[in-house]
C-alpha positions as CSV (number, residue, x, y, z in Angstrom):
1,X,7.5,16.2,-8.3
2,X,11.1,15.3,-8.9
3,X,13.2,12.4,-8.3
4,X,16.6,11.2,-8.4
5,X,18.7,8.1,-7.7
6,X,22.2,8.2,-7.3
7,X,24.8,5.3,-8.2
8,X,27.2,4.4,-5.2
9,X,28.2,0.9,-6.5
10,X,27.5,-2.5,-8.2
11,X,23.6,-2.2,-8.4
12,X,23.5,0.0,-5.0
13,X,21.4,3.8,-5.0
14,X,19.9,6.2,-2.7
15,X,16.9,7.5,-4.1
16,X,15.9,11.1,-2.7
17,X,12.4,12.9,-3.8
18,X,12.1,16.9,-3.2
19,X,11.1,16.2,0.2
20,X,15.1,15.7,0.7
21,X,14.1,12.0,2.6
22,X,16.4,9.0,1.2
23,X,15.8,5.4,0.9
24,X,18.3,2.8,-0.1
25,X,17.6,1.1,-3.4
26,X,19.7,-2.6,-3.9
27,X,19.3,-5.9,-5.7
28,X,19.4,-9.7,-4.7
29,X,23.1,-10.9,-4.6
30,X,22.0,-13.3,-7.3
31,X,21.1,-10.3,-10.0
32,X,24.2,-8.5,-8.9
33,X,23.3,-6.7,-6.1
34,X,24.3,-6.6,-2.0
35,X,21.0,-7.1,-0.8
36,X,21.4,-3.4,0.6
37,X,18.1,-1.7,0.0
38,X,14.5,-1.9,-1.3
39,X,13.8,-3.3,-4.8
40,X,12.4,-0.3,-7.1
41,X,8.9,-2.3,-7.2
42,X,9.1,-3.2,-3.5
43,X,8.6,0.7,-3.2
44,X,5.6,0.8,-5.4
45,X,3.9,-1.6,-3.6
46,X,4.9,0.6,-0.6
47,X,3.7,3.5,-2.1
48,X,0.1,1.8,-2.5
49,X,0.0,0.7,0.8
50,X,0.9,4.2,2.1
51,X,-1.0,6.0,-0.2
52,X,-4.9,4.3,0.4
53,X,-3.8,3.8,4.2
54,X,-3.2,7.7,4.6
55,X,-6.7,8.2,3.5
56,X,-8.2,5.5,5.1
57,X,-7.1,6.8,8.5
58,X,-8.0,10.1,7.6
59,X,-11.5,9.4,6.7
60,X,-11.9,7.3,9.5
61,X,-10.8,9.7,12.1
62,X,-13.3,12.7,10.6
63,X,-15.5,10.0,10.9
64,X,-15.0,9.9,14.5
65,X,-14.0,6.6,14.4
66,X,-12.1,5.5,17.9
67,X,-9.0,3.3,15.5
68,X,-6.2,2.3,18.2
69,X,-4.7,0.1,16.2
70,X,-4.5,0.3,11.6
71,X,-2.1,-1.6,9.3
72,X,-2.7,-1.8,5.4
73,X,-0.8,-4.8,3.7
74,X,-0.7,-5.4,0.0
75,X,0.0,-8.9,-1.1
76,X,1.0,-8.1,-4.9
77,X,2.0,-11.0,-7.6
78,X,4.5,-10.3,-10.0
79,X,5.2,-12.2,-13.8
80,X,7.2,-14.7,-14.1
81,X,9.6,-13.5,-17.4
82,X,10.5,-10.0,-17.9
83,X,9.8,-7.0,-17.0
84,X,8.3,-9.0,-13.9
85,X,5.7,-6.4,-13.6
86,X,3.1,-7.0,-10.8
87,X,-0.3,-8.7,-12.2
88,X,-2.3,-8.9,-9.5
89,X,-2.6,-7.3,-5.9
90,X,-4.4,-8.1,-2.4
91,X,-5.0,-5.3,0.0
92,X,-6.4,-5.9,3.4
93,X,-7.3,-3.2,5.5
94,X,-6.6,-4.3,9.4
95,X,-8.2,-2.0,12.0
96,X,-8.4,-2.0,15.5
97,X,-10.8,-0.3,17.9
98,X,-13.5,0.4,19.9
99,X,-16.9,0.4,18.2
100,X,-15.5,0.9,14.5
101,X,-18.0,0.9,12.3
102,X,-17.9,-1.5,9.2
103,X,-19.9,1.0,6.9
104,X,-17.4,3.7,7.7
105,X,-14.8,1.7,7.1
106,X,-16.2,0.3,3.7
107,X,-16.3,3.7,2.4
108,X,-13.1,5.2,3.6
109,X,-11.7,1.8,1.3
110,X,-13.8,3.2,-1.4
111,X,-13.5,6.8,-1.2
112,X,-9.5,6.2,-1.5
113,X,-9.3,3.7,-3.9
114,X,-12.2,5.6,-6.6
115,X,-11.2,9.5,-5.5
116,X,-7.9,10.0,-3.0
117,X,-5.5,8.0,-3.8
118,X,-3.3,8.4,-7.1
119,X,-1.1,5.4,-6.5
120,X,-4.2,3.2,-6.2
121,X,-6.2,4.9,-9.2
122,X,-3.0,4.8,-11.9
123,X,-2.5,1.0,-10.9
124,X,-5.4,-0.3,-10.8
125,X,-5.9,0.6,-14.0
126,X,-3.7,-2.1,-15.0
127,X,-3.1,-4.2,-12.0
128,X,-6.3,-6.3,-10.9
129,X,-6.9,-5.7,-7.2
130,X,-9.3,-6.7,-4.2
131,X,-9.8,-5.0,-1.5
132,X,-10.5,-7.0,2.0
133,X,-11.2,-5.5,5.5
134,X,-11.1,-6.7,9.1
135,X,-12.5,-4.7,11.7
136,X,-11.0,-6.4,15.2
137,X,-12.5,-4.9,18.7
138,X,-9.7,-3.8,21.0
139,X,-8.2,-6.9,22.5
140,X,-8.2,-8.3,19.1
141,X,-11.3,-10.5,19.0
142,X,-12.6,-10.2,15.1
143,X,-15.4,-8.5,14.6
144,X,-16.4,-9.2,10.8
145,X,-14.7,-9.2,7.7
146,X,-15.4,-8.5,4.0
147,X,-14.0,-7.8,0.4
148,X,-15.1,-4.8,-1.7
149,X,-14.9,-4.8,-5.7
150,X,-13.4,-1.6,-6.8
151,X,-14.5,0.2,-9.4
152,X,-11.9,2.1,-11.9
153,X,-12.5,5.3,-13.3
């Protein structure tokens, strides 16, 4: 896998990966920047996101589970001195649907985060994180809720 950033100006990039997709890269005006793109650790915390949730819905769906609605959000605290690096993160798993089984569901969270997902696996080793779930019924009414300890290997 290879990547590449390329300088335009001031603290502004594209990044491109061999896929040939782009993504701005910027800073806060305040560190130099023009507020013109994502912040290189915004995109980890991207990645992670997109990484379990790929799986999640994966499993999920050849678990004939009927999702209409999924959305993975990582809530992830940074340092306050540098390198800020993140020092803890908060992933709930949101799903929508019709009958959507919570034991299902608590192992397509644990299959990614102890087997598929290298994003999730390389920083939790150094990253504390809990997992949450919701499961909502389609019209949105909650159905239950609930917060699995991963395990690192």
């Amino acid at each position: 896998m290879d990547a590449k950033v390329t300088w335009h100006q001031g603290l502004s990039f594209t990044g491109t990966a061999d896929t040939g997709f782009q993504v701005p890269l910027g800073a806060l005006p305040e560190a130099g920047g023009a507020n013109d793109g994502f912040r290189p650790l915004e995109l980890m915390v991207v990645s992670l996101a997109g990484c379990t949730a790929m799986d999640v819905i994966s499993i999920l769906s050849k678990k004939r589970q009927q999702v209409t609605a999924f959305d993975v959000r990582v809530q992830a605290s940074q340092a306050q001195e540098h390198p800020r690096v993140l020092t803890q993160a908060v992933i709930t798993y949101r799903v929508t649907g019709h009958a959507v089984e919570e034991a299902a569901l608590r192992r397509a969270i644990e299959l990614s985060a102890t087997r598929y997902c290298p994003a999730q696996s390389m920083l939790a080793r150094v990253v504390p994180m809990e997992l949450k779930y919701e499961i909502h019924e389609e019209g949105g009414a909650l159905v239950t809720e609930g917060v699995l300890v991963p395990t690192v290997e």
